[in-house]
C-alpha distance (Angstrom), angle and dihedral (degrees) to the residues before:
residue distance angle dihedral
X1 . . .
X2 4.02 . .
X3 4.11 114.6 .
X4 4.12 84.7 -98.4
X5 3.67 92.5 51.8
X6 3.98 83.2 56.7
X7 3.76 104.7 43.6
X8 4.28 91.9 36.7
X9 3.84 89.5 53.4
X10 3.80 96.1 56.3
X11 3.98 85.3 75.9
X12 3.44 90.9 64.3
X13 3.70 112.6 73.5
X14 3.65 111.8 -148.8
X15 3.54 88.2 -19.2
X16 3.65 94.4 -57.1
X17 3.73 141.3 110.8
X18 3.36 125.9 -41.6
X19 4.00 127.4 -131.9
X20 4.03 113.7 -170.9
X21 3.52 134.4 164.8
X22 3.40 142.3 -136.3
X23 3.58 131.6 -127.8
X24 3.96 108.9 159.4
X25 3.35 94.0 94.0
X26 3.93 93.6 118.1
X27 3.34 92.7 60.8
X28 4.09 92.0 78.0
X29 3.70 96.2 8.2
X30 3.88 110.1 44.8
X31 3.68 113.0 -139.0
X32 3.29 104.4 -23.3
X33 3.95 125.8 -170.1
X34 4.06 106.0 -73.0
X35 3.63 90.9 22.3
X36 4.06 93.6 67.2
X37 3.57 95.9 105.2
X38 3.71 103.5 35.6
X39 4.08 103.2 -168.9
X40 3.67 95.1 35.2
X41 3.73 93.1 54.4
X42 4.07 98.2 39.5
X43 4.08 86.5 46.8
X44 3.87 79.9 73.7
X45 3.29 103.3 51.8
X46 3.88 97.6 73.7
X47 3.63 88.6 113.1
X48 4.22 91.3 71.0
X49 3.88 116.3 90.3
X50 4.01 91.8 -135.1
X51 3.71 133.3 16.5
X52 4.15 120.9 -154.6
X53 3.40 113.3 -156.1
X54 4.10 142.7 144.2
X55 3.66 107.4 -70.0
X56 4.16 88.5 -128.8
X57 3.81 90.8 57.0
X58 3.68 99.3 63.2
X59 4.05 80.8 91.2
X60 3.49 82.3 59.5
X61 4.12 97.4 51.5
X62 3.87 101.8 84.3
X63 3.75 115.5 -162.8
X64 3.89 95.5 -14.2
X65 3.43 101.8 110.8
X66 3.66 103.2 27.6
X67 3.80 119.4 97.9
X68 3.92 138.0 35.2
X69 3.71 108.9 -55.0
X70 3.94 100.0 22.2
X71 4.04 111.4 144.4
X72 3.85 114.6 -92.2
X73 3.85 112.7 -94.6
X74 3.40 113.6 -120.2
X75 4.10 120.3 -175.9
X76 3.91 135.8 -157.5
X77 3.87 107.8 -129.4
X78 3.91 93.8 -174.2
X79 3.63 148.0 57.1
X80 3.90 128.1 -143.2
X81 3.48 129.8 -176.1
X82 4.10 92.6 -138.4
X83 3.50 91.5 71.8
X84 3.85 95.1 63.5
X85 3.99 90.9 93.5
X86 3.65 95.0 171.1
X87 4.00 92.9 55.5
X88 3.90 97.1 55.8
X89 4.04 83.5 -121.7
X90 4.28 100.2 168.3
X91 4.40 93.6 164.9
X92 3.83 98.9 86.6
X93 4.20 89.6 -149.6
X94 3.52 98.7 173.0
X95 4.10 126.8 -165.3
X96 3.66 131.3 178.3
X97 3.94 112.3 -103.8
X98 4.00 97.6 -170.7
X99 3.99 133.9 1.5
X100 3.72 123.8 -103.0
X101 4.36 90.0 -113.2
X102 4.18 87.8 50.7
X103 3.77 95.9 44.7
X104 4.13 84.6 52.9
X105 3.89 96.6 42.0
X106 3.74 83.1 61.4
X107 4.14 97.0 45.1
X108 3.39 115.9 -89.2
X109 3.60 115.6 139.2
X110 3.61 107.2 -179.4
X111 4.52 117.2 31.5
X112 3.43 127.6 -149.7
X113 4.06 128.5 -153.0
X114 3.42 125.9 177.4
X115 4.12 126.2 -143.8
X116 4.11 122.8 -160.9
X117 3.81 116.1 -176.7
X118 3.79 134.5 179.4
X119 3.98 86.0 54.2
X120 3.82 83.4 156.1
X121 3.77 94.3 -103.2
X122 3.89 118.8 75.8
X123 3.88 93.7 -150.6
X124 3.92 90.4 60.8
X125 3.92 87.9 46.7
X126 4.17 87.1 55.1
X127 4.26 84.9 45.3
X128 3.91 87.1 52.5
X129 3.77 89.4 41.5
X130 3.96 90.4 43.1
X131 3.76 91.4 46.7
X132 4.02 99.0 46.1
X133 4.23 89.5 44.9
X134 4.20 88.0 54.6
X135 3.85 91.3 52.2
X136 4.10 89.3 43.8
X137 3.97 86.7 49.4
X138 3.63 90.4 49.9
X139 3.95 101.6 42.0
X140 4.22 89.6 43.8
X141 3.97 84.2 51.5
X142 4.49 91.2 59.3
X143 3.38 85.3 34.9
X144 4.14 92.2 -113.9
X145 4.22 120.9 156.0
X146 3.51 108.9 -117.6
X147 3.57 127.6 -149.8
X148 3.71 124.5 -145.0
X149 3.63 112.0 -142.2
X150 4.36 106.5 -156.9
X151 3.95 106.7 -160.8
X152 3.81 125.6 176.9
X153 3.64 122.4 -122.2
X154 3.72 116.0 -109.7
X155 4.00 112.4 -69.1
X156 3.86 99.2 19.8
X157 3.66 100.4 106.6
X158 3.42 89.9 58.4
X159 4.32 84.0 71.1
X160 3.40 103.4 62.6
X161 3.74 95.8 -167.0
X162 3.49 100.0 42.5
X163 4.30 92.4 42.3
X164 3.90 79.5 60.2
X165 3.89 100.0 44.5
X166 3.86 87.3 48.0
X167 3.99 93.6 45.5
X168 4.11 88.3 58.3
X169 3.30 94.7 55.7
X170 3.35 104.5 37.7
X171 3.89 87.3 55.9
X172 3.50 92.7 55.9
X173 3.68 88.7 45.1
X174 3.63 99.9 50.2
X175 3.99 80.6 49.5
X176 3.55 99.1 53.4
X177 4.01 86.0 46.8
X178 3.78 90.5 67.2
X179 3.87 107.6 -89.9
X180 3.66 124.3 136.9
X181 3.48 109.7 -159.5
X182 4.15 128.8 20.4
X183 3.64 138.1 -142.1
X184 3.80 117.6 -158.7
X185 3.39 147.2 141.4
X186 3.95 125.5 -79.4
X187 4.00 99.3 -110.0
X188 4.48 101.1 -170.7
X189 3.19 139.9 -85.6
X190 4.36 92.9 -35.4
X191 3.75 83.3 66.4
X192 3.63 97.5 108.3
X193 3.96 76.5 68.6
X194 4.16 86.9 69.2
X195 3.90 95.7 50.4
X196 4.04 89.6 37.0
X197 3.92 98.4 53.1
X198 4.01 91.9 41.8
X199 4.03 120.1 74.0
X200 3.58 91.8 -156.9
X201 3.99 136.2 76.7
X202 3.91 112.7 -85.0
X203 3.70 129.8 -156.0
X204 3.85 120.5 -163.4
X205 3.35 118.0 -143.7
X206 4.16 140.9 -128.8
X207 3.19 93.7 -138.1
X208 4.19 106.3 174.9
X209 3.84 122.6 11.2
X210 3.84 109.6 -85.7
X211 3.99 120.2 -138.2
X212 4.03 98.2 -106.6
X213 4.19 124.0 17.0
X214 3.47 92.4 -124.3
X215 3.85 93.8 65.0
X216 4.26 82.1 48.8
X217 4.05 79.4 60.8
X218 3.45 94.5 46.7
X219 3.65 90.7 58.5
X220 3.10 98.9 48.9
X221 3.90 96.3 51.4
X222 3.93 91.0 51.6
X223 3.54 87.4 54.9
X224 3.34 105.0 44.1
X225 4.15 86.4 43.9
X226 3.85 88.6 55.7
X227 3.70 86.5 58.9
X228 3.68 105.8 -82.1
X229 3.85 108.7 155.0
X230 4.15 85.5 -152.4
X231 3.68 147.0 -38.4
X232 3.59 132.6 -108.8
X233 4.37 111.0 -147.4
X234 3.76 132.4 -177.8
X235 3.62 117.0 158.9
X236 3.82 93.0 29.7
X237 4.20 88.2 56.6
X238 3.85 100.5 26.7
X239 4.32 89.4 47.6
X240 3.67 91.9 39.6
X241 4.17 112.9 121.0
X242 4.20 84.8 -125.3
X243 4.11 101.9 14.5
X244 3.96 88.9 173.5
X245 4.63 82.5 49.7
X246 3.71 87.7 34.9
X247 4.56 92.1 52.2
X248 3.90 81.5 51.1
X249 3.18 91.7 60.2
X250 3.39 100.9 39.3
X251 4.31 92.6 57.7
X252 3.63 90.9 51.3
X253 3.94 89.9 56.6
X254 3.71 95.7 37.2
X255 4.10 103.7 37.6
X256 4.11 94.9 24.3
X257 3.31 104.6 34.6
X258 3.75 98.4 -124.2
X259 3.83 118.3 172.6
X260 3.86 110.9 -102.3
X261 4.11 97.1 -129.4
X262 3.83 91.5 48.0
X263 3.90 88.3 48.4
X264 3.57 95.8 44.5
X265 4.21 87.7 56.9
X266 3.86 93.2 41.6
X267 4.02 90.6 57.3
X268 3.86 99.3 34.7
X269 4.02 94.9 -121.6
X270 3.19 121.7 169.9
């Protein structure tokens, strides 16, 4: 078993599913509501097999990751414009914001990068491409699991059909381009295509907060039904009423297969 093999599998509890959570929202977002008071709110999120944050707030995690048992850090190595929501950005330019060998001085055992094509400009696409291959070259060479992050440019989700059509191949792309896990969004009820046409574990994202927690279950257990091996949530964790109640919750749907309405009424969420 190679040194990835090692670090990717300690996401998988006992095999299973995996449940992580995202905390780099403030990278693109600022401090957004849940994420206020960064080391008192990731101090409760112990619970979550993997935590994704910004490489240069692990100073800012506290106690998370110390200890037998604490979630597997997992750090974003790149920046793209996409993900600045509140700015209307819709060119996914994408740059690296710390090396592979920096990122795992400071901790992280697992990176994350993400890739957006179809920008509208085939020389950004080869940047993206250019950008995401670097980071694979440099995680393969510390022997570090990479995951491949597939985002949509501005304006795609609002096509259903074609948000799923590029989501498959993008997967497969991202795949192909050296990553060994993915995180993307959960496209419908064709989303067993996305975990069938990809060789390597996929986690479906939260993406923004949904109205009640129990439809945030319900996500997650289509997804993870489909074929998802886990999902990684923010916003539908960090905004919960009770994230630490809410991330209970949210393992016993995802790694025990535990119906979303029952779960919803053992945990008292909303």
């Amino acid at each position: 078993m190679t040194g990835k093999q090692i670090r990717l599998s300690r996401l998988f509890p006992a095999g299973g599913n995996a449940v992580v959570v995202a905390v780099d929202h403030g990278q693109t977002f600022g401090p957004m509501p849940g994420l206020v008071q960064f080391t008192q709110t990731v101090e409760r999120l112990k619970e979550a097999d993997g935590i994704l944050l910004a490489p240069q707030m692990i100073r800012f995690s506290g106690s998370l990751f110390q200890g037998q048992g604490s979630p597997v850090l997992i750090t974003r190595l790149n920046w793209n414009t996409i993900h600045c929501e509140p700015w209307g950005y819709r060119e996914a330019h994408i740059v690296q914001g710390m090396s592979a060998r920096e990122a795992v001085a400071a901790g992280a055992e697992v990176a994350l990068a993400s890739l957006v094509l179809q920008t509208g400009s085939e020389e950004y696409d080869a940047r993206n491409v250019a950008t995401f291959a670097q980071i694979v070259e440099e995680t393969y060479s510390l022997g570090v699991p990479i995951i491949g992050e597939v985002f949509p440019v501005g304006g795609l989700r609002e096509r259903p059909a074609e948000f799923h059509d590029y989501i498959v191949k993008m997967c497969r792309i991202a795949c192909e381009l050296g990553a060994d896990a993915i995180k993307t969004f959960y496209t419908g009820e064709r989303f067993t295509e996305v975990t069938e046409g990809t060789p390597i574990p996929i986690f479906a994202l939260g993406a923004e907060k949904l109205e009640r927690e129990v439809d945030a279950l319900e996500l997650a257990r289509k997804a993870v039904s489909a074929g998802a091996r886990g999902v990684v949530f923010g916003r539908n964790v960090l905004q919960a009423r009770d994230p630490a109640q809410f991330l209970r919750g949210l393992r016993d749907v995802v790694q025990g297969h535990a119906l979303p309405g029952e779960t919803a009424e053992k945990y008292d969420l909303l």
